[in-house]
Structures are given as C-alpha cells and as structure tokens.
C-alpha positions in Angstrom: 14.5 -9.4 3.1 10.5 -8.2 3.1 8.7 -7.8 0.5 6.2 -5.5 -0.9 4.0 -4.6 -3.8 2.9 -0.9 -4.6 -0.2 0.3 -5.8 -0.4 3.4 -7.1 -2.2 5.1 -10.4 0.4 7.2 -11.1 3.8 5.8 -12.5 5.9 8.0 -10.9 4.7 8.1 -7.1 5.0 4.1 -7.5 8.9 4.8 -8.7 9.3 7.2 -6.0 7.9 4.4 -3.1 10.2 1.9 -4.8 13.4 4.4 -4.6 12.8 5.3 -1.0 12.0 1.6 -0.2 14.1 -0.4 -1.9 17.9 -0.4 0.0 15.7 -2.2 3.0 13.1 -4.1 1.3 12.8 -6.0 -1.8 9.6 -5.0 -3.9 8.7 -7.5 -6.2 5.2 -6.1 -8.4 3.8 -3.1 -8.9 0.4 -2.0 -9.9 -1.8 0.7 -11.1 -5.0 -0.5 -10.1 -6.5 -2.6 -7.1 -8.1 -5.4 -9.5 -4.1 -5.8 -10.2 -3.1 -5.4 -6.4 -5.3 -8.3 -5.5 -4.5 -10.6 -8.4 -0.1 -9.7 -7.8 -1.1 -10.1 -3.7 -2.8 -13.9 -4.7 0.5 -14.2 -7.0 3.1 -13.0 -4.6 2.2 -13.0 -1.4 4.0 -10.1 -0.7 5.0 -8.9 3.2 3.3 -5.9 2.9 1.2 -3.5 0.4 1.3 0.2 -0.2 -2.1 1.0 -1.4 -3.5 4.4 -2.8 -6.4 5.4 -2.0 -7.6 7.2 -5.1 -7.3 5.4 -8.4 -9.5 3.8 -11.4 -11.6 0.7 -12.0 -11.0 -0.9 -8.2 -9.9 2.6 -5.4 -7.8 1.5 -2.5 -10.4 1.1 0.0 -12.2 -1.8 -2.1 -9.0 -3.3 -3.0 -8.5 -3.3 0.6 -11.3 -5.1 1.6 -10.7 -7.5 -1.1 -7.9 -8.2 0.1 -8.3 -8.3 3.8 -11.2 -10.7 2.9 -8.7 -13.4 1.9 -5.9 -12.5 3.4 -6.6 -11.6 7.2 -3.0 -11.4 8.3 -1.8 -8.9 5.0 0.0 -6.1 6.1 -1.5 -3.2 4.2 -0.5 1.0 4.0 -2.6 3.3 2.8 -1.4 6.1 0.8 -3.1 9.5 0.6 -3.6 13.1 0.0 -4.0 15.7 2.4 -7.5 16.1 3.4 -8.5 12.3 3.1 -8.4 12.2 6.8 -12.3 10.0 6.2 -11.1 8.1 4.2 -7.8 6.9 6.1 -10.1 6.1 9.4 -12.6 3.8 6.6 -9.2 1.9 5.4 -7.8 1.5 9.1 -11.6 0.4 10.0 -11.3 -2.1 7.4 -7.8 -3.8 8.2 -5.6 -1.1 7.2 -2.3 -1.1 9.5 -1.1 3.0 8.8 -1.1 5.4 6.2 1.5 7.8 4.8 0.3 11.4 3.7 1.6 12.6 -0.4 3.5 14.4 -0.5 5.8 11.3 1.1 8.7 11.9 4.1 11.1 9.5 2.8 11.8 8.7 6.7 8.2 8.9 7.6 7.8 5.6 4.6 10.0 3.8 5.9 9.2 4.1 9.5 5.6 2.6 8.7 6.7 0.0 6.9 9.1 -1.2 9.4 6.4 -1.1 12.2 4.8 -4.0 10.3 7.7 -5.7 11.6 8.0 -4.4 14.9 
C-alpha cells in the first residue's frame, strides 16, 4: 500500500484528505506546516505529499522546493483555493506533479493521487 503525508494548516481539511484517502492508501504523518512536511518527508519517506499552498511559518511552495531540493523523485500535490491559478503553475514549475482545487471532489483526490502511480 502507498503512502502519504498531508500538509495542511487547518485540522480539519487534513482529516477530510485522510477520510477520502485512506481505504486506498495508508497515510502515515500529518502536518500543519511545511518546516514539519519536510522534517516527517526526511522521516518517512512517504510515496507521495499533499501540500497546501497557503499556511504559516514555511507556505507550500517553499516547502516544495525544499523538498524537491533533496528529494528529486517525491511525488508532491498541491492543494489550493480557487483563484490561486499563479500559484499552482509556480508549484508545477518547481516539481509539483498536480493540484486539487478546495473545496475537494472526493473522486477528483483520488484520481490525482493515483496518477502518481500510473
């Protein structure tokens, strides 16, 4: 089974990823910041990363990059509002694989994630 980490600031859209991903993969961290997302990815070495886009201390694009920089091969999503259409082309620019728009499509999540794979 893959396995994931998801970064999001707010507790509840990372429980909501985790319920609509977790009957196919196995997600084993969690974090509410990207300093946290790197140090888990270093710890974990996940399959993949959802990664938000918007969030304190480290935002998603820098956590990104971090991450990118010493992992090449990490399979990262973004995660974003609507209207940070910018800001989704800067994180595909910089090693992002796809993005999902919040408000999530359950089937939409899922679909990304599994095209990691594909």
């Amino acid at each position: 089974m893959k396995t994931g980490i998801i970064v999001d600031d707010a507790a509840f859209m990372r429980m909501r990823l985790k319920d609509i991903l977790d009957e196919e993969f196995r997600i084993v961290a969690q974090a509410e910041d990207g300093e946290k997302a790197l140090s888990l990815y270093r710890e974990y070495r996940p399959d993949f990363v959802t990664l938000d886009i918007t969030m304190p201390r480290t935002d998603g694009i820098e956590a990104l990059k971090k991450i990118m920089d010493s992992f090449p091969d990490a399979r990262v999503i973004i995660v974003s509002a609507v209207g940070q259409k910018q800001i989704v082309f800067q994180a595909l620019a910089n090693g992002a694989k796809d993005f999902v728009v919040k408000p999530f499509d359950p089937s939409r999540v899922v679909q990304a994630v599994r095209r990691l794979f594909a």
